[in-house]
C-alpha positions as CSV (number, residue, x, y, z in Angstrom):
1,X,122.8,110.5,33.4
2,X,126.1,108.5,32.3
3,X,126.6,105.3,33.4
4,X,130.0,106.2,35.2
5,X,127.1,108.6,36.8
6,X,124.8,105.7,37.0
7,X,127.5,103.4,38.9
8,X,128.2,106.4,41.5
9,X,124.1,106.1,42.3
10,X,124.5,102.4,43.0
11,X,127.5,102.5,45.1
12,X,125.8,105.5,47.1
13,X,122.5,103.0,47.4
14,X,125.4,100.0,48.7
15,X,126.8,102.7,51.4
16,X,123.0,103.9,52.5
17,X,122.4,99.8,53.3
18,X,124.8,99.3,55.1
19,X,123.8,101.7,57.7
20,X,120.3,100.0,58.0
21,X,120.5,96.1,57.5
22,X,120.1,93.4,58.8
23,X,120.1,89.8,58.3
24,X,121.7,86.9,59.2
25,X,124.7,84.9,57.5
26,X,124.0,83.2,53.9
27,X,125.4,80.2,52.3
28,X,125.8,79.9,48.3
29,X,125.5,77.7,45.5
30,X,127.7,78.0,42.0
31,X,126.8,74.8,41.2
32,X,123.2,75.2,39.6
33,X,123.3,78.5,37.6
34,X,121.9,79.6,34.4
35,X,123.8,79.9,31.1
36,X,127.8,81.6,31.8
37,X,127.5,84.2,29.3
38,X,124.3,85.4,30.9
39,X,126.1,87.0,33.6
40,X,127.3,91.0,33.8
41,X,130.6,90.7,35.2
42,X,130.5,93.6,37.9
43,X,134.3,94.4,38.0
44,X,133.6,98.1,37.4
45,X,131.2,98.0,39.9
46,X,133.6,96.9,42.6
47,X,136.0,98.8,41.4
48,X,134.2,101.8,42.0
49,X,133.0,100.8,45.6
50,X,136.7,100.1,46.9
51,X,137.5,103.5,45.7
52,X,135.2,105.6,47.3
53,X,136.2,104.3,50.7
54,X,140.2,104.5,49.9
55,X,139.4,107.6,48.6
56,X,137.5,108.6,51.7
57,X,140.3,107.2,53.8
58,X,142.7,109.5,52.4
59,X,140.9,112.5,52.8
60,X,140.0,111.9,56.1
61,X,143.7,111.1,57.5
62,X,145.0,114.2,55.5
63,X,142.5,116.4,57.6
64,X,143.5,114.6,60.8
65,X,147.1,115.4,59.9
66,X,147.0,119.0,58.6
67,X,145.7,119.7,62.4
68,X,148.2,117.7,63.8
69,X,150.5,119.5,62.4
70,X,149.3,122.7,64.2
71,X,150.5,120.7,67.7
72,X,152.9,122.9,69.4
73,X,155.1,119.8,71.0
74,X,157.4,117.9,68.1
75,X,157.6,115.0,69.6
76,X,153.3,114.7,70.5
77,X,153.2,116.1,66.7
78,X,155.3,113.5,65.3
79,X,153.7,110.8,67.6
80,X,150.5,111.3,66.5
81,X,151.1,112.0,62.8
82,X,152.5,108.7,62.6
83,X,150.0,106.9,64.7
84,X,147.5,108.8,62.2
85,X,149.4,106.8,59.0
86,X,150.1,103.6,60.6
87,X,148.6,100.4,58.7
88,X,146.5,99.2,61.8
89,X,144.7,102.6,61.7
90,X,144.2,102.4,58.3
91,X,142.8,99.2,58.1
92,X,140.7,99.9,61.4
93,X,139.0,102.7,59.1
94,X,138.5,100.6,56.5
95,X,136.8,98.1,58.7
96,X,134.7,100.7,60.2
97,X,134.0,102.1,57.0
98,X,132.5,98.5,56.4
99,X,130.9,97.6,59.1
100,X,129.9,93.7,60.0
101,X,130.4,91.3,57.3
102,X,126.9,90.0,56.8
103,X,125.7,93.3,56.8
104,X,127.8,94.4,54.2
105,X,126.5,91.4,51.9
106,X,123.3,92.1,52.0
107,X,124.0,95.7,51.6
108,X,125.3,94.6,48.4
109,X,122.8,92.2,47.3
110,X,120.0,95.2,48.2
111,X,121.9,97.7,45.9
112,X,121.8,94.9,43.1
113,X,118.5,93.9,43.4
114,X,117.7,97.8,43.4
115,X,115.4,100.1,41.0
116,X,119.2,102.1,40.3
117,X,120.6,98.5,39.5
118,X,118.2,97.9,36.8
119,X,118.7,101.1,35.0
120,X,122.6,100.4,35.1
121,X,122.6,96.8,33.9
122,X,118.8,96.9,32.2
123,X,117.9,93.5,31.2
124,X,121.1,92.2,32.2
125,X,122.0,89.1,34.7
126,X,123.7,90.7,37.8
127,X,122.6,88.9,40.7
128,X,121.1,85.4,41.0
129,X,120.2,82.9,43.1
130,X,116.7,80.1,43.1
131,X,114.3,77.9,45.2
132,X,116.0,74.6,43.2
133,X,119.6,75.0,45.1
134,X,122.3,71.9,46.3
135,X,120.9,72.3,50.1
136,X,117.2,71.8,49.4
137,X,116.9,69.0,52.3
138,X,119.8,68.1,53.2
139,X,119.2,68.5,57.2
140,X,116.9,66.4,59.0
141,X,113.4,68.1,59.2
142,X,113.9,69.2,62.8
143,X,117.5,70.0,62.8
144,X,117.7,74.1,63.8
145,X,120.4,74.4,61.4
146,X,118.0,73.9,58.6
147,X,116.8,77.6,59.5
148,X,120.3,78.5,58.3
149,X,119.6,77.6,55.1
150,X,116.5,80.2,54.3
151,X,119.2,82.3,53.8
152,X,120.2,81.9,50.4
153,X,123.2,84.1,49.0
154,X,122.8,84.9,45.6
155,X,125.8,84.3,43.4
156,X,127.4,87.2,41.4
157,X,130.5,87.8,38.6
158,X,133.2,89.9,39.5
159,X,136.2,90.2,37.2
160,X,135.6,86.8,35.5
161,X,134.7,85.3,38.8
162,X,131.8,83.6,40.1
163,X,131.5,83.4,43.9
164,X,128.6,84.0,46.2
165,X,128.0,87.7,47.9
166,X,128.6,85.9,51.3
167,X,132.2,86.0,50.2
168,X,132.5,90.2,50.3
169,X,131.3,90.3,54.2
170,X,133.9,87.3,55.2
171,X,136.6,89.2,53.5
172,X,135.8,92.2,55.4
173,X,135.0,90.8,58.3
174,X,136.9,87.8,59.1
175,X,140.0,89.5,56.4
176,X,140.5,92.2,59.0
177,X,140.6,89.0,61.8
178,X,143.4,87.8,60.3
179,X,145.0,91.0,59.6
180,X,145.2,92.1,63.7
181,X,146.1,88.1,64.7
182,X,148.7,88.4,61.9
183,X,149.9,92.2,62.9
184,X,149.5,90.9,67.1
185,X,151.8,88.1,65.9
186,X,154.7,90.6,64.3
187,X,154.2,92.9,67.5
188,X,155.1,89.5,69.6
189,X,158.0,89.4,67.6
190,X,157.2,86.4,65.5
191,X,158.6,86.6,62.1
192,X,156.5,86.8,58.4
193,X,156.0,83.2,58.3
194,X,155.5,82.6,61.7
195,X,152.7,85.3,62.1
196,X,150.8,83.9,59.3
197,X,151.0,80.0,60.4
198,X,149.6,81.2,63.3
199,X,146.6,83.4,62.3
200,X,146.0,80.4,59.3
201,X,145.7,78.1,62.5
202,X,143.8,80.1,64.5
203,X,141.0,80.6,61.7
204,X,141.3,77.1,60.6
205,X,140.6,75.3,63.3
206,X,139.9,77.3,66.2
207,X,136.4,78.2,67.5
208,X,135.4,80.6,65.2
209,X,136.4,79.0,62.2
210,X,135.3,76.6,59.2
211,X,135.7,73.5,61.5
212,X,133.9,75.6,64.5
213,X,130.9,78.1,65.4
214,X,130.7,79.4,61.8
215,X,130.9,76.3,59.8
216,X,130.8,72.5,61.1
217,X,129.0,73.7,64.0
218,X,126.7,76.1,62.4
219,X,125.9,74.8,59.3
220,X,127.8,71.0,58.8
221,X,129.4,73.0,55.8
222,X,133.3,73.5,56.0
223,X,133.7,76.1,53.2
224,X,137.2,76.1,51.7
225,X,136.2,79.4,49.7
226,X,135.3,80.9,52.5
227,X,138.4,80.4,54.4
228,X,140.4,81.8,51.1
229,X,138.3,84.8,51.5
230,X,138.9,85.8,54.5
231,X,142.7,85.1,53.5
232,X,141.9,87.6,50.4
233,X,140.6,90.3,52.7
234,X,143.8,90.2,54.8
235,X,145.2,90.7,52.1
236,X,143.5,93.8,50.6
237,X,144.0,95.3,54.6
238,X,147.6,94.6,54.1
239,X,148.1,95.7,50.6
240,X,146.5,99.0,51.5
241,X,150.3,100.4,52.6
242,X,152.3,97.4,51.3
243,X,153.4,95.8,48.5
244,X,151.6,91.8,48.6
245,X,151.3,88.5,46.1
246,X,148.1,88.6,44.8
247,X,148.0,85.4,41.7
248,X,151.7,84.9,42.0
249,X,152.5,88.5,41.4
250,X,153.5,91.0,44.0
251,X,151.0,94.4,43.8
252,X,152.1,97.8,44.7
253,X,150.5,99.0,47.8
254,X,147.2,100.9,47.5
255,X,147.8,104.2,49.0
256,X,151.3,105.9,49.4
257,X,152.6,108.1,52.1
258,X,154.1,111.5,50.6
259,X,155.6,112.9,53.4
260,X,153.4,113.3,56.3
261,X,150.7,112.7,54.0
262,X,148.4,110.0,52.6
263,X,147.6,109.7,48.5
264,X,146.0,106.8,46.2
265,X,148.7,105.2,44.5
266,X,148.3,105.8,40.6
267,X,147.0,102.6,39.9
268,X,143.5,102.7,42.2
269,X,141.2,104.5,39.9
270,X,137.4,104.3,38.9
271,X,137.2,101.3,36.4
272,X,140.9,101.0,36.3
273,X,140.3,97.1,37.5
274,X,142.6,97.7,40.3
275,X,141.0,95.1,42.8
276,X,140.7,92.2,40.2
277,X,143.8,90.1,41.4
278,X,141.9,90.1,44.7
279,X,139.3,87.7,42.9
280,X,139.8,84.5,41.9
281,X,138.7,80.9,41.4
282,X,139.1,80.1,44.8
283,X,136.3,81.8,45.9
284,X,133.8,79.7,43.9
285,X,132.5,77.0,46.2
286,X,132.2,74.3,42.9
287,X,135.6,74.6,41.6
288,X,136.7,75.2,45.1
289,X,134.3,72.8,46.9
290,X,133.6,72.7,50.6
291,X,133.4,69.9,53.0
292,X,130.2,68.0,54.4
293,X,128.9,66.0,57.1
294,X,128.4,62.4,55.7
295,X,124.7,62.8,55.3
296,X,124.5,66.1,53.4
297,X,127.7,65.1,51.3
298,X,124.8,61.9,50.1
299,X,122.4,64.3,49.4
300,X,124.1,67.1,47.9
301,X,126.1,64.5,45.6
302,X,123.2,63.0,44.3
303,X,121.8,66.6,43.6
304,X,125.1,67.3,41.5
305,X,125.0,64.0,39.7
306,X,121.0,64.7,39.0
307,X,122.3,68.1,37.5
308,X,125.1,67.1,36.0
309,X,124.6,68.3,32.3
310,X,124.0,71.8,33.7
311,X,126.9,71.7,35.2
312,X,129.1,70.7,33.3
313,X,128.1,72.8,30.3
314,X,128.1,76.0,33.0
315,X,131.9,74.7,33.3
316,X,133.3,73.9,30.0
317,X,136.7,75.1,29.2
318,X,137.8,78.4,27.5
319,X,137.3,76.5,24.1
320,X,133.4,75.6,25.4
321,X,134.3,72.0,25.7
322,X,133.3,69.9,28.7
323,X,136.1,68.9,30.7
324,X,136.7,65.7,31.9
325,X,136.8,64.5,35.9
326,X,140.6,65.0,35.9
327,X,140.5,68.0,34.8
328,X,137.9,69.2,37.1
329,X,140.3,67.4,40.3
330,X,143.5,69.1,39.0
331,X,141.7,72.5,39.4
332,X,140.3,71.5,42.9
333,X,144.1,70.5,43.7
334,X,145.6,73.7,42.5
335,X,143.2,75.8,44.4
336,X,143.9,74.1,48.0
337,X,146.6,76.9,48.0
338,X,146.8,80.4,46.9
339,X,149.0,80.6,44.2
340,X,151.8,77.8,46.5
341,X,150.5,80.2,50.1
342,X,148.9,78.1,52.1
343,X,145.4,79.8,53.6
344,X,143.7,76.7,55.8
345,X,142.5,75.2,52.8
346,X,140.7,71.7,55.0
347,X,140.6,69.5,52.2
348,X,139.6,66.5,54.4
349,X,136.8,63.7,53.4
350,X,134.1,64.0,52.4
351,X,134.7,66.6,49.9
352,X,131.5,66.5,47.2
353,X,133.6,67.6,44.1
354,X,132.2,67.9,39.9
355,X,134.7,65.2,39.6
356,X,133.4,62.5,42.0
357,X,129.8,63.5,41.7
358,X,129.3,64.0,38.5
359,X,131.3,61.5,37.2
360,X,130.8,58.9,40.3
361,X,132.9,56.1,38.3
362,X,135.6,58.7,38.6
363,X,138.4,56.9,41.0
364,X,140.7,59.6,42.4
């Protein structure tokens, strides 16, 4: 079997999961990770995944439409046709298509940690994650937020970027959140900006959010790379029939509309790394750090300072030299926005950073 063959097995095993699991929400850990170059960067894999489902999409809609077009009143045809192309629908399929967040990650992580993965990538690094992690004991023994924490996502490389899997179900999930508080906020009659301070607010501070139920509250972790995320997966929702800024550059919608009918646009093909401005350093919860409660921040610090030559040699710079604590708080700085866009980013004490852990006489 080819690999291309091979990689259409392990997306089919990825679409089977997420019919069936279960399990509940995971956090992640880029700091402690095994040597960089040990890592098979998945891109392809992804890739692949996204289009299936566009491609799915399409061909769905276009046999919804060819039978709307066999409705005998114009104006119910045209109504419907239209209703059948608009963006919400389209991103409702998608979403559907998907299913809940966390059950999409570990739909993922099943398909990687499958027999077909292994024959794919044999002997290769895909998936990883370990027992000696930054939130080994950082709750109080009898704190029922500790039981959070048995759920360990597994960190993966995706077009050059590390991030953990937790990150694919809160783009689909909490992405398509934003997208309908962004798309209700248009409909209102807000304008671009105003629509997307609004859903930013709402899914920064509001109850289900990084400072409420799914964060502070949960878990005493406000994760800033989760909140760019689900900013990311409003984005893919949006960029699947319109043009958005993805890294600073505006991208071409993903499908087209050719008359009354839906098409890929020609750049979303197999392994044509279409989704790779979707992924980015800001979904990587050590360059892109997340915030603590006090007691945690101690112990996870301490951790990072404990670990700090593995660290630091995991996150040398493109010539494979260690970077210095500036360096490493100039990154965390330039990734408390996406690309100048602002996406809740709660850079607020106590932040455990590289640069202030692992270099404590670091002063800011």
């Amino acid at each position: 079997m080819s690999r291309k063959n091979w990689w259409c097995a392990l997306v089919c095993v990825s679409i089977t999961c997420l019919m069936v699991s279960e399990t509940a929400a995971d956090e992640t850990d880029q700091f402690l990770l095994p040597e960089r170059e040990s890592f098979t960067d998945l891109g392809p894999y992804f890739d692949l995944l996204h289009y299936i489902v566009l491609d799915r999409i399409v061909e769905e809609t276009n046999e919804r439409v060819e039978r709307a077009q066999h409705i005998g009143s114009e104006r119910r045809r045209r109504s419907t046709i239209e209703r059948l192309l608009s963006p919400d629908r389209l991103a409702n399929r998608a979403r559907h298509f998907f299913g809940q967040g966390w059950v999409v990650a570990r739909a993922v992580e099943s398909a990687l940690y499958s027999d077909i993965a292994e024959r794919v990538y044999p002997d290769q690094l895909i998936i990883y994650t370990h027992d000696n992690w930054i939130y080994t004991n950082t709750h109080f023994v009898l704190d029922p937020r500790r039981v959070m924490y048995n759920f360990r996502g597994p960190t993966i490389k995706v077009h050059g970027v590390f991030f953990g899997i937790d990150k694919i179900g809160h783009g689909y999930d909490l992405g398509h959140m934003y997208f309908r508080a962004y798309r209700n906020g248009l409909a209102r009659g807000l304008s671009e900006e105003q629509a997307m301070a609004r859903t930013i607010d709402i899914f920064s501070s509001g109850p289900i959010s990084e400072r409420g139920l799914i964060g502070a509250v949960g878990t005493g972790v406000i994760s800033n790379a989760d909140n760019a995320s689900n900013y990311l997966g409003m984005k893919f929702y949006l960029n699947m029939t319109e043009p958005v800024m993805l890294k600073g550059e505006k991208q071409p919608p993903l499908l087209v509309r050719i008359g009354d009918y839906l098409a890929l646009n020609q750049h979303v093909r197999p392994e044509s790394g279409f989704m790779a401005p979707f992924y980015s350093d800001h979904l990587n919860e050590a360059l892109n750090p997340c915030t603590y409660e006090r007691a945690m921040r101690e112990e996870i610090c301490r951790r990072l300072n404990e670990n700090r030559k593995q660290i630091l040699a995991f996150y040398t710079d493109e010539y494979g030299q260690v970077r210095t604590p500036e360096c490493f708080e100039s990154i965390y700085k330039e990734l408390s926005t996406y690309y100048g866009e602002d996406y809740g980013h709660l850079g607020i004490d106590p932040v455990a950073t590289i640069a202030n852990c692992c270099f404590p006489e670091f002063e800011q």
